[in-house]
VEXKEDO-800622 format. One line per 8 residues: for each residue x, y, z of N, C-alpha, C. Coordinates in Angstrom, 1 decimal. Layout:
N
X/Y/Z/X/Y/Z/X/Y/Z ~ ... .
//
This chain:
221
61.1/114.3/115.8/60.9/114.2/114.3/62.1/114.7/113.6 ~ 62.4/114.3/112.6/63.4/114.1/111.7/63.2/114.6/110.4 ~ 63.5/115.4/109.5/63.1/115.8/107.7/64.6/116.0/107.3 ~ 64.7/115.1/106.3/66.0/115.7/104.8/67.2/115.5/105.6 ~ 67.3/114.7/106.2/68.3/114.4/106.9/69.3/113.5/106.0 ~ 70.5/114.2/105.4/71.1/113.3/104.6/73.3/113.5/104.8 ~ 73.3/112.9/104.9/74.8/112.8/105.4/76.0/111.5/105.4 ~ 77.3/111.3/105.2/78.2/110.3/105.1/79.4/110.5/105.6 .
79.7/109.5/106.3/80.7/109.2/107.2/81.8/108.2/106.6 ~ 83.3/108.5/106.5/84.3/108.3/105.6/84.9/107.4/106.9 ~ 85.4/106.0/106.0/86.2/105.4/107.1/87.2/106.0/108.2 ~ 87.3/105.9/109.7/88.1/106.5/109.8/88.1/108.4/111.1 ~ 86.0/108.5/110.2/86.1/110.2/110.5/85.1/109.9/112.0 ~ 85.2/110.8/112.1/84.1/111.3/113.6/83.6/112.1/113.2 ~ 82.3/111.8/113.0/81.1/113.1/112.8/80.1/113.0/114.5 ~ 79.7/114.5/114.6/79.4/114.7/115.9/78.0/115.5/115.3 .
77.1/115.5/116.0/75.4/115.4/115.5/75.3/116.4/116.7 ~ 75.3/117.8/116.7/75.0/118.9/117.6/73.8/119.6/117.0 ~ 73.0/119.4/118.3/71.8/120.1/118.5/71.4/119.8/119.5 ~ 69.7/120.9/119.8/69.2/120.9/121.0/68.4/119.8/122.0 ~ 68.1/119.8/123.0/67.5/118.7/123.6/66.5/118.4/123.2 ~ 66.1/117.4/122.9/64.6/117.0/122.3/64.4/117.5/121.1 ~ 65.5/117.2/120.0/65.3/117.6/118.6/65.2/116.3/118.0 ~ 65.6/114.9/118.2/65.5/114.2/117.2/67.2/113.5/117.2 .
68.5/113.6/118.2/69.1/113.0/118.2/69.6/111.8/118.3 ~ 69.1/111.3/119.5/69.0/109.9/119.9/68.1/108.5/118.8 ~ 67.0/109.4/118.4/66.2/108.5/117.6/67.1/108.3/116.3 ~ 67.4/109.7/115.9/68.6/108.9/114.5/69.3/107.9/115.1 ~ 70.1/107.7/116.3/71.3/107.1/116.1/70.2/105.6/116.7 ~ 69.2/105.5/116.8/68.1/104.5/117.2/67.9/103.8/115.7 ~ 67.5/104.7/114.7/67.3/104.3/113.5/68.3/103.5/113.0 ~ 69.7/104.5/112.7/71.0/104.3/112.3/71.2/102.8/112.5 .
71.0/102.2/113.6/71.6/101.3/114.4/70.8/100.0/114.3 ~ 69.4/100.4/113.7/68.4/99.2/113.3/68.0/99.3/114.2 ~ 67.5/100.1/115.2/66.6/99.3/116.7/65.4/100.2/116.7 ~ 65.2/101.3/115.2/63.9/101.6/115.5/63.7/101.7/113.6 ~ 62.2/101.1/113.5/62.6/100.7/111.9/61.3/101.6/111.3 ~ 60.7/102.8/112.5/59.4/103.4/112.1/59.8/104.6/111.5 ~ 60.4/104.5/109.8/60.7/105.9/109.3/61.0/105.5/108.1 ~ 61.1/106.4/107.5/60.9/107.0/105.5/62.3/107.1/105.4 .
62.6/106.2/104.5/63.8/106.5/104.1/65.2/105.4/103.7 ~ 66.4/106.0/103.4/67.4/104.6/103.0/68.3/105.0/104.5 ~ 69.1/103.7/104.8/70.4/103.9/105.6/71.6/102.9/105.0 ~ 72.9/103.4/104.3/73.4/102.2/103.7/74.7/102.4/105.1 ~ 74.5/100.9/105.9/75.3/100.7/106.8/76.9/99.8/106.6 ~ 77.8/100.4/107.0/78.6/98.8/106.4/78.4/97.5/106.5 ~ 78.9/97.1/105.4/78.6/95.6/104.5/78.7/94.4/106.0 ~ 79.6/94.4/106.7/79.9/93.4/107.6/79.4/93.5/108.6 .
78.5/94.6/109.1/77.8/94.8/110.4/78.2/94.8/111.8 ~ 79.8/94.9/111.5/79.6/94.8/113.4/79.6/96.3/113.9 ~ 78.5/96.4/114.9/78.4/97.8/115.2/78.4/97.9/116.9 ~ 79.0/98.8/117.4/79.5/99.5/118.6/78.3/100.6/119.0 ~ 77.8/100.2/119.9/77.0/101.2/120.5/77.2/101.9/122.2 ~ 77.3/102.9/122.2/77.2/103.5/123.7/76.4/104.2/123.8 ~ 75.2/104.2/125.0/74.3/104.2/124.9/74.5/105.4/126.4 ~ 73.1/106.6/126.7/73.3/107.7/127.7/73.5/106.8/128.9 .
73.0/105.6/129.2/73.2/105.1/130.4/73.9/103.5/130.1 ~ 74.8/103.3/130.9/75.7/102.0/131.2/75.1/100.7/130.7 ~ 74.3/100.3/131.3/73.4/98.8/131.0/74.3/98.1/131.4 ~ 74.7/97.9/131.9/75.6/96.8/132.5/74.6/95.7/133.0 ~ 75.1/94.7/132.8/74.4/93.4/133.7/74.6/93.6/135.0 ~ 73.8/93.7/136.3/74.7/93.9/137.5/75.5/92.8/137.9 ~ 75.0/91.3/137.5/75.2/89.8/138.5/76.2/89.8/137.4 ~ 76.8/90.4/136.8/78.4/90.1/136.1/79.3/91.0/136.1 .
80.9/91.0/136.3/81.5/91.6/136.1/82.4/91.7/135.6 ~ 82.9/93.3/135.4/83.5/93.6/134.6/83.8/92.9/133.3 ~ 85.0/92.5/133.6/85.3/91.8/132.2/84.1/90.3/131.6 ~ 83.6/89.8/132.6/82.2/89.3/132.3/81.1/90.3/131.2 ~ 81.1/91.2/131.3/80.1/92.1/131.0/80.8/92.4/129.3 ~ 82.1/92.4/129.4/82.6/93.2/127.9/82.9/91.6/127.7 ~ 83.3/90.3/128.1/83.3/89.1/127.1/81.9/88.6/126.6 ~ 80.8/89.2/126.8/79.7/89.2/126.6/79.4/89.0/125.3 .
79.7/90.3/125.2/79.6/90.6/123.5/80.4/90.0/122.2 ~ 81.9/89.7/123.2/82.9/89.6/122.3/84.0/88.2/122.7 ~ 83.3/87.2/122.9/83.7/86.4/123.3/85.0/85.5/123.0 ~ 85.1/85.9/121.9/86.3/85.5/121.0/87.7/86.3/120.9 ~ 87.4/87.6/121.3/88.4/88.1/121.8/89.8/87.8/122.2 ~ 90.8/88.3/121.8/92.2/88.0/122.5/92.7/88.3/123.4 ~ 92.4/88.0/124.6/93.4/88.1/126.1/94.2/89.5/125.6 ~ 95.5/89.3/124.7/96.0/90.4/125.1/95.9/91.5/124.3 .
94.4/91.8/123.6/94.1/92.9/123.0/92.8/93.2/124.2 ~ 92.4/92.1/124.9/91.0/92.6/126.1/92.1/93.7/127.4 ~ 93.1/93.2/126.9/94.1/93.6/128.6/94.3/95.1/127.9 ~ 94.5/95.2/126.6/94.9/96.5/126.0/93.8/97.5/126.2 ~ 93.2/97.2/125.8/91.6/97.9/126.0/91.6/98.5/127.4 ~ 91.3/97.4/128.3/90.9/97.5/129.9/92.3/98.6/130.4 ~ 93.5/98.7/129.9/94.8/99.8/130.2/94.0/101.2/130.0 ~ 94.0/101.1/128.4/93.7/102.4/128.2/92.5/103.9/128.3 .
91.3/102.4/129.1/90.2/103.2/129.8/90.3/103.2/131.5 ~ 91.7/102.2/132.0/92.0/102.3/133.1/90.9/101.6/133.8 ~ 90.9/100.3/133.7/90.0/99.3/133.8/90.6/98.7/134.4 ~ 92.3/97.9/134.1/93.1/97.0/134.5/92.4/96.5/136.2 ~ 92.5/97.1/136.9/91.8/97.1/138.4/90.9/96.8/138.6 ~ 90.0/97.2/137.8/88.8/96.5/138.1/88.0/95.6/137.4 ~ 88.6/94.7/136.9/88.2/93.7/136.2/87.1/92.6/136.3 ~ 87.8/92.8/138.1/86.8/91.5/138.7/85.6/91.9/139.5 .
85.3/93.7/139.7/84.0/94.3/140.0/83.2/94.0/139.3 ~ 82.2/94.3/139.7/80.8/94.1/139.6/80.3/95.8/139.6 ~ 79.1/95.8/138.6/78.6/97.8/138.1/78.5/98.1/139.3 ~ 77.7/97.4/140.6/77.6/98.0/141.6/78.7/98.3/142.4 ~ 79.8/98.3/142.1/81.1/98.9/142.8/81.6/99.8/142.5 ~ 81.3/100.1/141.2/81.6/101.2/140.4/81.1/102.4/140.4 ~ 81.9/103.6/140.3/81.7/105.2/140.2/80.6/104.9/138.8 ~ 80.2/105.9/138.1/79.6/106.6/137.2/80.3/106.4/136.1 .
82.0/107.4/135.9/82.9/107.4/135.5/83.3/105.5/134.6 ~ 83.6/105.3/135.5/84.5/103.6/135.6/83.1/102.8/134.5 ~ 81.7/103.1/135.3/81.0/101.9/134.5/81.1/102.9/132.9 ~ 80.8/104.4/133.0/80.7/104.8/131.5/82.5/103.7/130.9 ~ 83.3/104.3/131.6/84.6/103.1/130.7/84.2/101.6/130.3 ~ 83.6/100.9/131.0/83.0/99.5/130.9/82.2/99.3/129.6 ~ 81.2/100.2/129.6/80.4/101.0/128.3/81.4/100.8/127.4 ~ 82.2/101.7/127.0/83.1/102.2/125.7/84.4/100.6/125.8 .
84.4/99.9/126.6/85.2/99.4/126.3/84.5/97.6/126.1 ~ 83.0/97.5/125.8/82.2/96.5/125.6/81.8/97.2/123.9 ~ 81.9/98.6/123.7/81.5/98.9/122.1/82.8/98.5/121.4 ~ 83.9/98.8/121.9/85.2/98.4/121.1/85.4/96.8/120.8 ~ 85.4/96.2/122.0/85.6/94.9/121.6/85.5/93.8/120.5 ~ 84.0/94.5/120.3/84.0/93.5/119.0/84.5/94.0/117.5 ~ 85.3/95.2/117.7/86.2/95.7/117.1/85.5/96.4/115.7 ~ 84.5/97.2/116.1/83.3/97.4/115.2/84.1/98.4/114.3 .
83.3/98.4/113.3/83.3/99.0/111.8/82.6/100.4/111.9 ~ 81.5/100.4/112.8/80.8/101.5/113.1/80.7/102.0/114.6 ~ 81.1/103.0/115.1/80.4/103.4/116.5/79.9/104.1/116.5 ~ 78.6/104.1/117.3/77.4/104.9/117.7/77.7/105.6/118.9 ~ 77.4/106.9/119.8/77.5/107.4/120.7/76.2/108.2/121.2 ~ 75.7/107.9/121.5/74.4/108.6/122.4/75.4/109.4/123.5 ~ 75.3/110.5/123.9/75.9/111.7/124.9/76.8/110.8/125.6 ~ 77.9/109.8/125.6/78.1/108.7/126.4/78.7/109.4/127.7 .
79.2/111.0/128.0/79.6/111.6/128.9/78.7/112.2/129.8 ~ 77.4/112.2/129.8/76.5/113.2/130.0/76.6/112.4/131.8 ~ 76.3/113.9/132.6/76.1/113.8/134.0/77.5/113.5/134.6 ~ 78.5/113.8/133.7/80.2/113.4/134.6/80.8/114.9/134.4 ~ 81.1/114.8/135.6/81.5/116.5/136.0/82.9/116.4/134.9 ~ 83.2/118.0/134.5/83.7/118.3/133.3/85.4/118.0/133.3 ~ 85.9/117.7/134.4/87.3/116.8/134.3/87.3/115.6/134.3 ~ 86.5/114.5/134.7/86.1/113.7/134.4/85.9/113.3/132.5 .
84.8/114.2/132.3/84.4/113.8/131.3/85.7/114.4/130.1 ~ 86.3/115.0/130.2/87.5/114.8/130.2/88.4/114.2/129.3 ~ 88.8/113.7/130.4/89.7/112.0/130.7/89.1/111.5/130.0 ~ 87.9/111.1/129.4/87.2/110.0/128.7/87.2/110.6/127.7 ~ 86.9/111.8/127.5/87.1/112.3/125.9/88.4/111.8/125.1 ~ 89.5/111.8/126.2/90.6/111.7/125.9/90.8/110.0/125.3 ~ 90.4/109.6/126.4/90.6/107.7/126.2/90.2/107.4/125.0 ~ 89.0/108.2/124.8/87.9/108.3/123.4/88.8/108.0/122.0 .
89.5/109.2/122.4/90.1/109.6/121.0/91.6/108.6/120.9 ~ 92.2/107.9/121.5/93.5/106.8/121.3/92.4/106.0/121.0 ~ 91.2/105.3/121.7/90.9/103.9/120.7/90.2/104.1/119.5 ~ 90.0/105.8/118.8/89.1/105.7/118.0/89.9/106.0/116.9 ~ 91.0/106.7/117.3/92.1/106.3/116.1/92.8/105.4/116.3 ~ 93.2/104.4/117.2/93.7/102.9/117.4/92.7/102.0/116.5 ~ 91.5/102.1/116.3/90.4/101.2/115.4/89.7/101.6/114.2 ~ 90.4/103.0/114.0/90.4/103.7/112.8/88.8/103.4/112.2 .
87.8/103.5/113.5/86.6/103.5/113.0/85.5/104.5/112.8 ~ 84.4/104.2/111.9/83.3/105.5/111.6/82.6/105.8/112.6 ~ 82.9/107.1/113.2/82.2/107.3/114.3/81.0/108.5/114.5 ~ 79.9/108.3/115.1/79.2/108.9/115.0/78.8/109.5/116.6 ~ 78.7/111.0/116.8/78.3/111.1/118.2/77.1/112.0/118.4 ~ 76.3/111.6/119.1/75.5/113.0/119.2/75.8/113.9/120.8 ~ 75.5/114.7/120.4/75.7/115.6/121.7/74.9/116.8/121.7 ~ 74.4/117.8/122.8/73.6/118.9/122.9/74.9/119.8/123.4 .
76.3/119.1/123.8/77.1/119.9/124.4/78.4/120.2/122.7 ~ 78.6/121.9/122.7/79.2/122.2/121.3/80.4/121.9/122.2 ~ 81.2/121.8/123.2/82.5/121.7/123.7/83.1/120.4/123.5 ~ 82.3/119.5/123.8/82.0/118.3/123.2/82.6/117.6/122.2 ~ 81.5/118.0/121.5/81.7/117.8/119.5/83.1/118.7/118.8 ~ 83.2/119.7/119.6/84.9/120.7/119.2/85.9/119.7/119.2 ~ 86.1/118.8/120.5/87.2/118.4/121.0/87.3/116.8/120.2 ~ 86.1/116.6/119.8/86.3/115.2/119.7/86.1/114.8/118.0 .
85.1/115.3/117.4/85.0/115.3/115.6/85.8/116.0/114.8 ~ 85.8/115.3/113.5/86.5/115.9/112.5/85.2/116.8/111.5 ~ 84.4/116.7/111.7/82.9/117.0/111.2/82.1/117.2/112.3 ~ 80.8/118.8/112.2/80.3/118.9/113.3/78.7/119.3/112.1 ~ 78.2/118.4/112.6/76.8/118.5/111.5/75.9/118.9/112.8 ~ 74.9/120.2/112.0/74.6/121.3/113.2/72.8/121.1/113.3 ~ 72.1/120.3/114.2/70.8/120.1/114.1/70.0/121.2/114.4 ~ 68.5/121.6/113.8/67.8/123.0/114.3/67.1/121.7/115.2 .
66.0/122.8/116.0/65.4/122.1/116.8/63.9/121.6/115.8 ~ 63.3/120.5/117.0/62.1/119.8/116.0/61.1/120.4/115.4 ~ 61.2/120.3/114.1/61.2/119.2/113.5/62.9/118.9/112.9 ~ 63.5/117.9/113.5/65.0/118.4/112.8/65.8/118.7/111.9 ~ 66.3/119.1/111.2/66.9/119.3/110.1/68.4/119.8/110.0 ~ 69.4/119.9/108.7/70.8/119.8/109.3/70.5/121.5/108.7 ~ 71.2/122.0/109.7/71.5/123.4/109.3/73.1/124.2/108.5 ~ 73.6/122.9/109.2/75.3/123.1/108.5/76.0/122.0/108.8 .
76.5/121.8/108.1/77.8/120.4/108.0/79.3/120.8/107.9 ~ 79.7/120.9/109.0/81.1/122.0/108.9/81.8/120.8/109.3 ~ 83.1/120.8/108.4/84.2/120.0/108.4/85.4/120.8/109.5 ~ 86.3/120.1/110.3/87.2/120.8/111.2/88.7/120.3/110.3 ~ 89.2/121.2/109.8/90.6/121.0/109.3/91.7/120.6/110.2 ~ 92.1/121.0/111.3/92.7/120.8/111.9/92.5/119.7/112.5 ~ 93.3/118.4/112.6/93.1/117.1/113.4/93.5/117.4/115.0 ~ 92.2/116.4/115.6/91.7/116.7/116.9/93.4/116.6/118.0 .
94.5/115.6/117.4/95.4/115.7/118.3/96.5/117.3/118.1 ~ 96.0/117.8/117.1/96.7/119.5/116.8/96.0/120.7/117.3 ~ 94.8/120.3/117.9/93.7/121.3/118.1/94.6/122.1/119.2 ~ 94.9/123.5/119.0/95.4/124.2/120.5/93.6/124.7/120.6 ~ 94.1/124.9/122.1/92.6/126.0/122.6/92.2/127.1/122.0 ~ 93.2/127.8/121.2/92.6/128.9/120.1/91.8/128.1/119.3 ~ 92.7/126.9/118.5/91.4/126.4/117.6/90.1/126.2/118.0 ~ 90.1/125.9/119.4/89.0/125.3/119.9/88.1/126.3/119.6 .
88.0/127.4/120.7/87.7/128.7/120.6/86.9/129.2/119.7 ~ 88.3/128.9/118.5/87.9/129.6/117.0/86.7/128.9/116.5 ~ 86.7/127.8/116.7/85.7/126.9/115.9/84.4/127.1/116.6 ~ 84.3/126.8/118.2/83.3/127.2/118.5/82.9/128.5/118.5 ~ 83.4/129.7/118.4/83.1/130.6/117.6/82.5/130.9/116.3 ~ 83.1/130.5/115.4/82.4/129.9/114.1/81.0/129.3/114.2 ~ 81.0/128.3/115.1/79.4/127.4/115.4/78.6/128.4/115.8 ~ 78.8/129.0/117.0/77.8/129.9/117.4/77.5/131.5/116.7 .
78.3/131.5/115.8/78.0/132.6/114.7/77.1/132.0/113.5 ~ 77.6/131.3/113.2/76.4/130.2/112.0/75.3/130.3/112.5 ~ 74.8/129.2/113.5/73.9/129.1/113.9/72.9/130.6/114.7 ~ 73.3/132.2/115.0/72.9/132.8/115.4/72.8/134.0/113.5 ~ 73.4/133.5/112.7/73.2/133.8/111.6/71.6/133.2/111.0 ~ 71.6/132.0/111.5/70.5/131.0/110.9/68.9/131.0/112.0 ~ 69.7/131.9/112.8/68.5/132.2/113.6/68.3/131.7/114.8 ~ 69.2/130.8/115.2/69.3/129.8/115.9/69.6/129.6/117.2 .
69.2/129.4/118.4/70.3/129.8/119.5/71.6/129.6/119.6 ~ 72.1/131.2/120.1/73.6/131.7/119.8/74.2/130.3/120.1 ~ 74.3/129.6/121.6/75.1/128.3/122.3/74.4/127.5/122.6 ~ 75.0/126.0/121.7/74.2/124.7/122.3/74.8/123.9/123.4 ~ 73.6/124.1/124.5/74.6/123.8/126.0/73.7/123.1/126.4 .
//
């Protein structure tokens, strides 16, 4: 369940949706996205609609590959912006696999690099790292952030992990548990490619003092 949930995302920003398990995350970004229409309220989406979704689990078609699977969506695509893409999630290789060949890791790249393609205006992010051991997940935070400022798009992520949302938003909007509601909307000054590990630190510091101010559990893990 969801109450007073009200918030905007500037061309450009990464807002990251932190809170606990089973508070109400996934269903926003379900609503957000049009694929669940059972709720009270306005969503003004951008005007031209193409939207990017990554979703906690892959979906891959199995009987297609790779690059089958991301011309899917995006069929019009340019060869040498599909080759750009497949570089910088480290795809180039595996092109001609099939999901069943693939690590965990590789298909979540497959994921994120079938939401870019159609070169969306919005991206949605359901936990898209969850269950990838933490060097791993990583690397993909990393890949994350070259095509999200490469497509200079509105991005939205939710996550239960605050280490997460530190490394990767310019905005960390703070959910209580259900019924959900925002408890704080804290903007990150520092841009994500300046962040040293003190900022990191400091900020998650900051989060878990807010939130243990507001009553809340001290760490969302």
């Amino acid at each position: 369940m969801l109450t007073d949930i009200a918030f905007t995302l500037r061309a450009g920003e990464v807002g990251a949706i932190v809170g606990p398990s089973g508070c109400g995350k996934t269903t926003m970004l379900r609503i957000i996205a049009g694929l669940d229409r059972d709720y009270e309220g306005s969503i003004a989406r951008p005007p031209d609609g193409r939207l990017g979704m990554v979703f906690q689990e892959p979906r891959l078609l199995p009987w297609r590959s790779v690059d089958d699977n991301v011309r899917l969506v995006a069929p019009e695509i340019a060869a040498g912006e599909l080759a750009s893409l497949f570089e910088v999630l480290g795809l180039a290789g595996h092109r001609a696999h099939y999901p069943g060949e693939l690590s965990l890791g590789l298909a979540r790249r497959v994921a994120l690099a079938r939401a870019f393609a159609v070169n969306p205006v919005l991206l949605l992010l359901d936990e898209p790292f969850v269950s990838l051991d933490q060097p791993l997940a990583a690397r993909l935070r990393d890949e994350l952030v070259v095509l999200v400022d490469r497509y200079a798009v509105i991005t939205l992520l939710v996550t239960h992990d605050i280490y997460e949302a530190v490394a990767l938003a310019d905005r960390l909007i703070l959910l209580s548990a259900r019924p959900a509601r925002i408890l704080a909307d804290m903007p990150i000054a520092t841009p994500r490619r300046l962040r040293t590990a003190a900022d990191r630190a400091a900020i998650r510091t900051e989060v878990t003092d807010r939130l243990t101010a507001l009553g809340q559990p001290a760490v969302v893990v």
